[in-house]
C-alpha positions as CSV (number, residue, x, y, z in Angstrom):
1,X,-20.4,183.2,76.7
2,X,-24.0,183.4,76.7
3,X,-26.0,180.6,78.4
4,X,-29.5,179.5,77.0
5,X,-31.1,182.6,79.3
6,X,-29.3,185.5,78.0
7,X,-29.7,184.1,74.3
8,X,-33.5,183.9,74.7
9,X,-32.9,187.7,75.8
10,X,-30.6,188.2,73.4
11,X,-32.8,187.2,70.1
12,X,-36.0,188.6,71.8
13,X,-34.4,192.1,71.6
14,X,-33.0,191.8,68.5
15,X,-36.6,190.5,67.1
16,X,-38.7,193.1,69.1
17,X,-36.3,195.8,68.1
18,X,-36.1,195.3,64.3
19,X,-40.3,195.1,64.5
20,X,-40.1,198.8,65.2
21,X,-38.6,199.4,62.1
22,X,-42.4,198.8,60.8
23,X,-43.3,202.1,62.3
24,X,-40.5,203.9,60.8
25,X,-41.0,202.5,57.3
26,X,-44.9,203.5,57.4
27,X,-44.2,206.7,58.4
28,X,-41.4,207.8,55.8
29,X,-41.8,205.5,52.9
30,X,-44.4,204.2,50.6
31,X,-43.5,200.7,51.5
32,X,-46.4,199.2,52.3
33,X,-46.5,198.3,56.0
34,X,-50.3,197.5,56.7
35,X,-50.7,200.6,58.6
36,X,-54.0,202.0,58.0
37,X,-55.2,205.8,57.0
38,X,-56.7,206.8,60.5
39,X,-55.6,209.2,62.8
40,X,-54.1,208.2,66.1
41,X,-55.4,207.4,69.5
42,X,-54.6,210.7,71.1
43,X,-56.5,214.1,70.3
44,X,-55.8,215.4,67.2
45,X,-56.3,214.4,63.5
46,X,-52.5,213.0,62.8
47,X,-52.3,209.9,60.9
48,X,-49.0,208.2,60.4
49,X,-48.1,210.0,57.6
50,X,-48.1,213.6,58.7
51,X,-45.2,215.7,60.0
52,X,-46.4,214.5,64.2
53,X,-45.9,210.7,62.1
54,X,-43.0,211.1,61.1
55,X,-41.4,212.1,64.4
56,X,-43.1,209.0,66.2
57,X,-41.2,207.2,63.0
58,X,-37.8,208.4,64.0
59,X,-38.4,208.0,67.7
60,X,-39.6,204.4,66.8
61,X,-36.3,204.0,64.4
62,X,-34.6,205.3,67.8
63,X,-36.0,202.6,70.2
64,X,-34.8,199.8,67.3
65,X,-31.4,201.5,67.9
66,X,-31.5,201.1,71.7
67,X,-32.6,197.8,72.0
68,X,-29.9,196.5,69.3
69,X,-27.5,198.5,71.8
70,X,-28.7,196.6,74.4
71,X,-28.6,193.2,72.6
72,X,-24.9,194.2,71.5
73,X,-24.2,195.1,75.1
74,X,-25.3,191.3,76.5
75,X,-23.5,189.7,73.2
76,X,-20.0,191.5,74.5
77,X,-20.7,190.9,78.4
78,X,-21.0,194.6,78.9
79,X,-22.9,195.0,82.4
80,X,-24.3,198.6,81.2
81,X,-26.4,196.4,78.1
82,X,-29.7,196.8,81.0
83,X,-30.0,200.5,81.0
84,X,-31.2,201.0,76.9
85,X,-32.9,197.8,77.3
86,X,-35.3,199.9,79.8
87,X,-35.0,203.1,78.0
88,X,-36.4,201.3,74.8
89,X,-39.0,199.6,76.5
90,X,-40.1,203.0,78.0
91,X,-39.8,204.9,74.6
92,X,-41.4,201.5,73.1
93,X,-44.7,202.0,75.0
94,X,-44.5,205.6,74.2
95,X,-44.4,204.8,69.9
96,X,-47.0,201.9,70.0
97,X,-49.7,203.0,72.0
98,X,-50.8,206.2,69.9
99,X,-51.0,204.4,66.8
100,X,-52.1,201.3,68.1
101,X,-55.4,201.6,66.3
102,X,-53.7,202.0,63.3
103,X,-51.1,199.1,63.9
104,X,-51.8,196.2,61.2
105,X,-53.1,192.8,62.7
106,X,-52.2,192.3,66.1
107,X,-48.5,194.0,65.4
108,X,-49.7,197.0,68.3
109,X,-50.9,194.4,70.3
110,X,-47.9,192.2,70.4
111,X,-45.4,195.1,70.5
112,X,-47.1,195.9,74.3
113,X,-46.8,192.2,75.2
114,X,-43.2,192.1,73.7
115,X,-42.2,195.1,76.2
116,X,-44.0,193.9,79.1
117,X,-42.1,190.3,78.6
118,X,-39.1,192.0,78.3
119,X,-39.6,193.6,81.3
120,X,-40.5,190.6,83.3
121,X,-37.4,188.4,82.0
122,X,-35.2,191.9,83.2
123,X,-36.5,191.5,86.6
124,X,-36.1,187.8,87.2
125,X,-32.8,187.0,88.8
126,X,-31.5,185.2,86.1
127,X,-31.0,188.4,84.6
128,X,-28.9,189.8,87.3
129,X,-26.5,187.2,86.4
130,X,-26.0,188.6,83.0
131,X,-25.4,191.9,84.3
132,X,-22.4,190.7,86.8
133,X,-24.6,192.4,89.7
134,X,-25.4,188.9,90.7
């Protein structure tokens, strides 16, 4: 069972892993997302739409995927649930900031903080508790 820590944990993965979806659905449908036209931060003229797009849309559909495992990992009590928590804040870092221009609102902006939170609440020692390691 899940005390009041691991929830907060729990629906902040599951809410900052669903917001990638965003990416995904700007990049491979004509849904509108808020993303806008321009190209991305890094050299080269690729917008969100173009073939280099697309694959930053599957790799951001793949960090949802990883941080949902993670979330499904702390729901069942699974100690492992902590190691595609990191790997999807690493490959989170690696969608967002390249189109973070781009990114409607503040949606780049918060994804960053969202990671760097997430990182922070994984290294307090509450968090070795839900991993059994405490």
């Amino acid at each position: 069972m899940l005390d009041l820590f691991g929830l907060l944990v729990l629906i902040f993965l599951v809410m900052h892993g669903l917001g990638h979806v965003l990416y995904f659905l700007a990049s491979w449908t004509s849904v509108r997302t808020g993303f806008g036209d321009g190209s991305w931060l890094l050299p080269g003229d690729f917008d969100i739409k173009s073939a280099l797009g697309r694959i930053w849309g599957i790799a951001a559909l793949l960090v949802t995927g990883l941080f949902l495992l993670g979330a499904a990992g702390l729901l069942t009590g699974q100690s492992a649930w902590v190691s595609p928590t990191n790997l999807g804040i690493l490959l989170s870092f690696v969608v967002v900031v390249p189109w973070y221009r781009e990114s409607p609102g503040s949606t780049g902006a918060m994804a960053v903080i969202a990671n760097l939170v997430l990182m922070f609440l994984l290294a307090l020692p509450l968090s070795a508790e839900l991993t059994g390691s405490a």
